[in-house]
N, C-alpha and C positions, 0 to 999 in steps of 0.2 A: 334228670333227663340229659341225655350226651349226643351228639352229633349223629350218630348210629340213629338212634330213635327219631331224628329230625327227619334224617333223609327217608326213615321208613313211614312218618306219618306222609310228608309230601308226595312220596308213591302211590298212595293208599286215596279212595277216594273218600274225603273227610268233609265235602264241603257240606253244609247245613241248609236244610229244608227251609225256607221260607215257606209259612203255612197262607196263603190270601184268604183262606176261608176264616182263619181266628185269629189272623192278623197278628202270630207270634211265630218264633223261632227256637227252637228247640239248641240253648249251649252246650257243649261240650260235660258240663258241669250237670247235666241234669232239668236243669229249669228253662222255664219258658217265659222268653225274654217279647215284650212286644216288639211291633216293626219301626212303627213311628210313637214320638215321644216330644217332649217341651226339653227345651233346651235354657238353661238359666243365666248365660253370663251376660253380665249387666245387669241382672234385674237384681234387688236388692229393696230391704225393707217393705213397707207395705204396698210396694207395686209389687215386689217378688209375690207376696203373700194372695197378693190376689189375683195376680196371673195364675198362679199353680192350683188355686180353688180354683180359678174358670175352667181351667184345663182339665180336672179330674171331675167338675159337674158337666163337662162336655164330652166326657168319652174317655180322655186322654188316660193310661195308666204308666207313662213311662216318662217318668223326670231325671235330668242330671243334673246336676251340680257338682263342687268343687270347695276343696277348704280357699284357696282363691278368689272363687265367687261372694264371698261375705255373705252368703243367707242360707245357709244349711239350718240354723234356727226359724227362720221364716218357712221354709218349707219342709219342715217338721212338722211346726202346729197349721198349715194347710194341711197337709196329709191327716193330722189328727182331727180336725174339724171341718173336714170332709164329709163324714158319716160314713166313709168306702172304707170295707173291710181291710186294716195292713194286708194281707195276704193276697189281696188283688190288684197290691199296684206295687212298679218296678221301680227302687230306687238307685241309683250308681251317682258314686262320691268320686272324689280324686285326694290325694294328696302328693304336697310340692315338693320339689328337691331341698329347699329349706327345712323339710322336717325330716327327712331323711336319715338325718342324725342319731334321732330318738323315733323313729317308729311308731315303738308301743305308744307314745304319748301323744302322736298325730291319730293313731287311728281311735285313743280313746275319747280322741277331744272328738272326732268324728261324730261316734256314737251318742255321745250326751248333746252336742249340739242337733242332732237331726229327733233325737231321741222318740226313736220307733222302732224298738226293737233287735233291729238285724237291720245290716245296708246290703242289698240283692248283688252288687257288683260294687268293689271299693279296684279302682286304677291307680298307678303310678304315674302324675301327670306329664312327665317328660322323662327323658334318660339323666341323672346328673350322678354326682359321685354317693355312693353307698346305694345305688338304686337295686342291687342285686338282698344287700342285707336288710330291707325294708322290706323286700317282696316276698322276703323268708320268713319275716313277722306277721305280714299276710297270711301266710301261709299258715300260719298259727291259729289264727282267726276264723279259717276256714274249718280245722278239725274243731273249734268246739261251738260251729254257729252261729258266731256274730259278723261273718262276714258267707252270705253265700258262693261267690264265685270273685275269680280276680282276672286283674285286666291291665291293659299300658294305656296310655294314651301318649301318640308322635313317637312311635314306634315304626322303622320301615326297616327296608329287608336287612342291610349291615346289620341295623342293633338290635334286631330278630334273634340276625347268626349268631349270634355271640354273647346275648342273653339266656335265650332258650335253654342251651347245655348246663346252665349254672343254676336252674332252679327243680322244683320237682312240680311244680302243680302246673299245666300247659295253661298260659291264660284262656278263658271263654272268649274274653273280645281285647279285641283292639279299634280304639276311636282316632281317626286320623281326620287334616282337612278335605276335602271330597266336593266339587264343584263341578260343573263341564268347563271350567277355563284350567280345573289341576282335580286330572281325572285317577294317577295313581293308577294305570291300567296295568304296569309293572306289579306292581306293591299287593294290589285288590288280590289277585289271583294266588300268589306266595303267599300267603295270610290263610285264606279260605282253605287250600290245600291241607292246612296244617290243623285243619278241625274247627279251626278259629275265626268265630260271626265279625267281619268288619262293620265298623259303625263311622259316621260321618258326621262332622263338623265344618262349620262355614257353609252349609248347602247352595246359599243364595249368593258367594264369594266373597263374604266377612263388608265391614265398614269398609266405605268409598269406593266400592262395586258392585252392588247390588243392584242401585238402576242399571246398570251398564248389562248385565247378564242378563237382569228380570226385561231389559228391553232388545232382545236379543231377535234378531228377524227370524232365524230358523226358529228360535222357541217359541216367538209369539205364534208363528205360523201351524204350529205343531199345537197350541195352547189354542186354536180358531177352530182344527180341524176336530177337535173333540169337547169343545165350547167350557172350556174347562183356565184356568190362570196360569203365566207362567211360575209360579212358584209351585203350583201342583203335578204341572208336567214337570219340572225339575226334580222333584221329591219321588213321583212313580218312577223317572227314570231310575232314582239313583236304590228303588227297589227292586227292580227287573234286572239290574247290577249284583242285588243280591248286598246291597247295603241298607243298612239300618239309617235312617232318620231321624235329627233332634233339630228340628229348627226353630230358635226361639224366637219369642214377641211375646209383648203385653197385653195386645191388643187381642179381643176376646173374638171378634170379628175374622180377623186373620189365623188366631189358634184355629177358630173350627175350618178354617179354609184349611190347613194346611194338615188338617186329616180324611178331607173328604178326594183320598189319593185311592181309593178301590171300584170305583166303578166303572173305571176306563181302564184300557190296555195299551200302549205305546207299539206301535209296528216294529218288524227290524227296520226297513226303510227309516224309520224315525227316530229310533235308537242309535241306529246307524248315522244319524244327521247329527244329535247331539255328542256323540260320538267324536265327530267329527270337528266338534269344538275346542277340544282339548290343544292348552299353549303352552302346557306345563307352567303355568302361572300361579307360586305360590303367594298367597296373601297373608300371609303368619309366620312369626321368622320360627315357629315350632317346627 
């Protein structure tokens, strides 16, 4: 892909359907990625294990994880001892710039630790050195199936430009941090343009700001006028954005909260209000 092809997908109208009726996304890649999904870091051992069963007997089809996260094993034999068909739930992995090195051997340790077949989205979890020659390994993965679609994760527009040209497969998604305190109103739209499903991280503004955001007067107010939680209007917002959702918890109580985001609609007024909360406030030095 070359700079040429860049400027000709951002022209082109590429952004992705968000479907509310089946509650998926159609990537670039073909497949159909859910909207909202369980999010894994921290959880770890047999809490992982039983967040990710609660989350798949409760609806949930779309897990992430990380070689990072320490439970790609844990959420393998969930997924396996689920009784849910592999083929109806979404998995996406990452691997660190520490393995970068060796590639083939990070994405083989991937597979046998999750070991369920195929991983539906494997990212590169930041930019670091050899990120381009990993991605090309990826890229291998995809031709014969064990990897269906690829992805970045802490990818923004500079390491967009300057990536993109040097690979051949256009990622499907990119997962960034994504809050109303660091809304990426720049970033969201250069991303979409390019064919490419944004997805989000930190929704609720990561550890030691969560109360702070979840007690936010415009959200609660917005969370009163549709009798609904601020973590749910937070999560509709950031799908009416046309972002993807992973927010994690253990708690089985709060997973099924934080998918019951379809039955209300957020106004522009209201969109417009959270919106309007944006401090460019990053909480993760990613």
């Amino acid at each position: 892909m070359n700079q040429n092809r860049i400027n000709e997908l951002q022209n082109k109208t590429n952004i992705a359907h968000f479907n509310f009726d089946t509650k998926t996304v159609q990537l670039n890649s073909g497949y159909e990625m859910p909207l909202n999904g369980l999010g894994t870091y921290s959880l770890t051992g047999k809490n992982c294990y039983n967040a990710v069963l609660s989350a798949l007997k409760s609806g949930l089809r779309l897990i992430d994880t990380a070689y990072m996260y320490e439970n790609e094993e844990e959420i393998g034999r969930a997924i396996k001892d689920s009784g849910i068909p592999r083929e109806e739930i979404f998995v996406i992995t990452k691997i660190y710039p520490s393995q970068y090195d060796e590639p083939k051997s990070a994405i083989e340790l991937a597979l046998k630790k999750l070991d369920i077949g195929y991983i539906d989205v494997m990212l590169l979890h930041h930019p670091g050195m050899n990120d381009i020659r990993a991605y090309k390994e990826m890229e291998k993965y995809v031709e014969s199936g064990k990897i269906r679609s690829l992805g970045l994760s802490n990818w923004y527009v500079e390491e967009l430009e300057n990536f993109l040209p040097q690979i051949n497969i256009i990622p499907a998604l990119v997962q960034n941090e994504i809050h109303p305190y660091y809304q990426e109103n720049a970033v969201i739209p250069f991303i979409q343009k390019l064919g490419i499903v944004v997805q989000g991280w930190y929704p609720f503004g990561g550890r030691g700001h969560t109360s702070e955001l979840l007690n936010n007067e415009t959200i609660i107010k917005i969370a009163k006028n549709h009798n609904v939680s601020s973590t749910q209007v937070i999560l509709r917002w950031n799908l009416q954005k046309g972002v993807v959702v992973i927010p994690g918890s253990s708690n089985l109580s709060h997973i099924k909260e934080n998918t019951d985001i379809y039955d209300f609609e957020l106004t522009d007024d209201e969109m417009k209000g959270i919106n309007a909360l944006d401090r460019r406030e990053k909480h993760d030095w990613y």
